[in-house]
C-alpha positions as CSV (number, residue, x, y, z in Angstrom):
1,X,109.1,99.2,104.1
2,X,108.5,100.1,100.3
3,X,105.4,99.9,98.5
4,X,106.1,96.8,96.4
5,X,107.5,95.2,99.4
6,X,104.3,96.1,100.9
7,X,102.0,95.2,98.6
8,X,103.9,91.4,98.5
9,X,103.5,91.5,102.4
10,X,99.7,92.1,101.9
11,X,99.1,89.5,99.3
12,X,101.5,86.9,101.3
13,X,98.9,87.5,104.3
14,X,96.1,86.9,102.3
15,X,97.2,83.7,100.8
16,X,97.9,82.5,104.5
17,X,94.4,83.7,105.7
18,X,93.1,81.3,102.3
19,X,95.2,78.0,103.7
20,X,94.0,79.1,107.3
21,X,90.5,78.8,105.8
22,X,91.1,75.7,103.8
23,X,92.7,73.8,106.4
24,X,89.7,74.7,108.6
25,X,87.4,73.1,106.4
26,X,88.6,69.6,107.1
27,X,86.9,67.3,109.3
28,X,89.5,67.3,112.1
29,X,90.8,71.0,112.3
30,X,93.7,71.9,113.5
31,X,94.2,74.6,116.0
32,X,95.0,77.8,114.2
33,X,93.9,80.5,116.7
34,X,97.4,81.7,117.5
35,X,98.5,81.7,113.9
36,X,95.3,84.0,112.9
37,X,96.6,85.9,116.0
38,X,99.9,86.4,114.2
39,X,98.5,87.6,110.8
40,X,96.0,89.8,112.6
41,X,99.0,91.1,114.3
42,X,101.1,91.6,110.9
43,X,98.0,93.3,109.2
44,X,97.9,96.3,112.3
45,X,101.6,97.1,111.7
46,X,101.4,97.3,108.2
47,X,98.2,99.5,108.8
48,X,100.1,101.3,111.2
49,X,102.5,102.6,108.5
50,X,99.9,104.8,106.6
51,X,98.4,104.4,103.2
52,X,101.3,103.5,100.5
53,X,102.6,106.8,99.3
54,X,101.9,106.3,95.2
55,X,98.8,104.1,95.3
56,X,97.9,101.1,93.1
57,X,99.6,100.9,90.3
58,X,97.4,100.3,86.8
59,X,98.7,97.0,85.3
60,X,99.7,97.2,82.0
61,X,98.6,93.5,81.2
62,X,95.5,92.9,79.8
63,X,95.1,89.3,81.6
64,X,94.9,91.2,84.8
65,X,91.8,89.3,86.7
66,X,90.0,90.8,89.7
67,X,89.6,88.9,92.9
68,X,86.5,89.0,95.3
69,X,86.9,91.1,98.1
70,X,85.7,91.5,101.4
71,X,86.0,92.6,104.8
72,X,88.5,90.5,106.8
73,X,86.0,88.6,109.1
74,X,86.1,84.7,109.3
75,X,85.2,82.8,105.5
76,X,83.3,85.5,103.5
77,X,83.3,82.7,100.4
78,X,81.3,80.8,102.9
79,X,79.3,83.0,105.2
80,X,79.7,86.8,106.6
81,X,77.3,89.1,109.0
82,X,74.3,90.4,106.9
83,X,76.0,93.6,107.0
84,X,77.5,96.9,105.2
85,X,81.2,96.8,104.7
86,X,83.4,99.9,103.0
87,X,85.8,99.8,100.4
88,X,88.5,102.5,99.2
89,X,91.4,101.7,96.5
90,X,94.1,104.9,95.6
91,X,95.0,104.6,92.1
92,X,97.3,107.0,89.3
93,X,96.3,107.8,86.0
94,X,99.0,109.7,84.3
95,X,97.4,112.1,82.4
96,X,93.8,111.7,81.4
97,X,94.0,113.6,78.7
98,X,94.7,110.7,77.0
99,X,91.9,108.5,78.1
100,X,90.4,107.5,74.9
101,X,87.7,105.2,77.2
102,X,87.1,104.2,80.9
103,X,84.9,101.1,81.8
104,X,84.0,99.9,85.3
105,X,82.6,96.8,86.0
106,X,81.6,95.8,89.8
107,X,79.3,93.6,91.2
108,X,78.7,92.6,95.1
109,X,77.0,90.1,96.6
110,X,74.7,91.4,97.3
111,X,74.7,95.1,96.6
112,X,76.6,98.2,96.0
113,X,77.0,101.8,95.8
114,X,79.7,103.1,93.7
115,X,81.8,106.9,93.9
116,X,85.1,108.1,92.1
117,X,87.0,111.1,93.3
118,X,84.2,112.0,95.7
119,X,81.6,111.7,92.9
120,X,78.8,109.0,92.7
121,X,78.7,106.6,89.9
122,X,76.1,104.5,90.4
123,X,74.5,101.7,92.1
124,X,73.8,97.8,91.4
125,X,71.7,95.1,92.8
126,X,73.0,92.1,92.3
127,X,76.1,89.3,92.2
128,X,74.8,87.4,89.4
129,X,76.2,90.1,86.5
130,X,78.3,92.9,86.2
131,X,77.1,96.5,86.3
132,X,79.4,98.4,83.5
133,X,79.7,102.4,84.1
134,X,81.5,104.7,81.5
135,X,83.5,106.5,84.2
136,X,85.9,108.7,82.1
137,X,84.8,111.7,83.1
138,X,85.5,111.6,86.6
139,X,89.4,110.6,86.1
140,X,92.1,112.9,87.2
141,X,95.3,113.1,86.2
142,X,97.8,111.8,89.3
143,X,95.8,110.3,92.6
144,X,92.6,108.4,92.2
145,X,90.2,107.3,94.7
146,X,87.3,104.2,93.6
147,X,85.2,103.8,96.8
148,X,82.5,100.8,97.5
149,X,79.9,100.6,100.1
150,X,78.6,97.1,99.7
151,X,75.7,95.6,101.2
152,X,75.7,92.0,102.9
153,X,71.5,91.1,102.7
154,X,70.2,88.4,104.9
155,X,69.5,84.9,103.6
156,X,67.9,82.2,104.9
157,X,71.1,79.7,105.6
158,X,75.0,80.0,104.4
159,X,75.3,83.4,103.2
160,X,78.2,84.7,101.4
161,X,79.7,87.9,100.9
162,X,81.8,89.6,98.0
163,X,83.0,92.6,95.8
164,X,84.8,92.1,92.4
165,X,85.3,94.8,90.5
166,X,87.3,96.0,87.1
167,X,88.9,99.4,86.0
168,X,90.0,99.6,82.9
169,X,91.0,103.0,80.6
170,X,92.2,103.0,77.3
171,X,94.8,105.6,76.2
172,X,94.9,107.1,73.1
173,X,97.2,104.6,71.5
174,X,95.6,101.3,72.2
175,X,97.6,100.8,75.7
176,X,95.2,99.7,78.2
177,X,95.8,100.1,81.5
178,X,93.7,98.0,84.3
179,X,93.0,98.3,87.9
180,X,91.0,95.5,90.1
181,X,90.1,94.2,93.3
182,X,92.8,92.6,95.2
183,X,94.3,92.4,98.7
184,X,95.8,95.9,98.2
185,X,92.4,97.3,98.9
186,X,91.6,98.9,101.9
187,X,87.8,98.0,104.1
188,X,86.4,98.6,106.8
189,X,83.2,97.4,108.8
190,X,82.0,101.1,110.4
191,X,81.2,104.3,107.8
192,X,83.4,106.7,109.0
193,X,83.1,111.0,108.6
194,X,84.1,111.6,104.7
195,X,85.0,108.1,103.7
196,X,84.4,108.7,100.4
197,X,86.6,111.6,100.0
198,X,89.7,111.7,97.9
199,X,91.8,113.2,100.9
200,X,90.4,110.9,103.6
201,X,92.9,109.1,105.1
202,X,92.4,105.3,105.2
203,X,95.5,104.5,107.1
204,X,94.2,102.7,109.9
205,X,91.9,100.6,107.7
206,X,92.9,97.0,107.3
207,X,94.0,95.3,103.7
208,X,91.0,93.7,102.4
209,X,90.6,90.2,102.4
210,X,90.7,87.8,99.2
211,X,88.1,85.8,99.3
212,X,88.4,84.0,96.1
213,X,89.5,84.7,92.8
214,X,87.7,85.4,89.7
215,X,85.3,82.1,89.0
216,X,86.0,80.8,92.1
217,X,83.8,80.4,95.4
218,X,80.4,80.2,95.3
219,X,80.3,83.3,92.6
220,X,82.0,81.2,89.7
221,X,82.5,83.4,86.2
222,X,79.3,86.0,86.3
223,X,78.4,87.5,83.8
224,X,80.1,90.8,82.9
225,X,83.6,90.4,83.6
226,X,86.4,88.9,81.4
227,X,89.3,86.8,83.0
């Protein structure tokens, strides 16, 4: 299976998980449980082939919006464990020589810790805004590796969860180049040995799950990010 073909499979899965979630919102539900079954089922196999060979992509289109993220695990928009879930996403830059700028802009709900290529970036505390990070620096030419581990605090009723987040570096002649949050994504709900590594192999992680897009869910348009 090729990586665009891939990706599409990933993102087809994810719109299906949405209309699973929709449709069991209504007042008389139907069954779904052997459907869910089915996409669980599609989501191990693709797992199953390894990580895609060349990575994300960087879009070239500046209206490129980021989606929130999370941990596949029943309606995040809506309510998820009070818990810490991991994040990875493999991108290429093509030669950072000439990077002229590189901006990243993340928030979770509730928290987050941020590293690129094995080094930390920074941290943020809330869902509400944006954190922005000049992140230039830590770019490498060829494979890229953004990691996430994002914290899920308690609250007292409903309690959603999310990550959105927004790469974007500017070459030398104007063209930007942009990566975000999307079902391509990798999580997973256990730290594992050297997560955070550039080598670490996140094969066996499932595709991370969209749980709304930008100004959507309970999030709406924070503060911070453009789209």
């Amino acid at each position: 299976m090729g990586e665009s073909l891939r990706k599409r499979t990933r993102q087809e899965i994810g719109w299906a998980r949405e209309l699973a979630d929709r449709l069991s919102s209504l007042p008389q539900p139907p069954d779904l449980s052997r459907e869910r079954a089915q996409l669980e089922g599609l989501e191990h196999r693709l797992s199953a082939l390894g990580p895609d060979s060349a990575g994300a992509k960087p879009s070239k289109n500046n209206e490129a919006v980021p989606d929130w993220i999370w941990y596949p695990e029943g309606q995040p928009a809506k309510d998820a464990p009070a818990e810490v879930r991991f994040f990875r996403c493999t991108f290429e830059a093509e030669d950072v020589t000439r990077v002229r700028v590189a901006e990243l802009r993340i928030a979770a709900d509730d928290a987050c810790e941020i590293s690129l290529n094995g080094i930390q970036v920074g941290v943020h505390g809330t869902w509400q805004t944006a954190a922005v990070f000049q992140v230039g620096r830590l770019l490498k030419s060829g494979k890229n590796v953004l990691v996430v581990r994002a914290e899920n605090r308690p609250a007292p009723a409903k309690n959603p969860a999310g990550l959105i987040v927004q790469l974007t570096f500017v070459l030398a002649d104007g063209t930007r180049n942009v990566i975000v949050s999307d079902g391509s994504w990798r999580a997973h709900k256990a730290e594992q040995t050297g997560w955070r590594r550039p080598e670490f192999d996140d094969g066996g992680w499932p595709a991370a799950k969209v749980a709304a897009p930008f100004g959507g869910g309970p999030w709406r348009r924070i503060r911070g990010l453009a789209g």
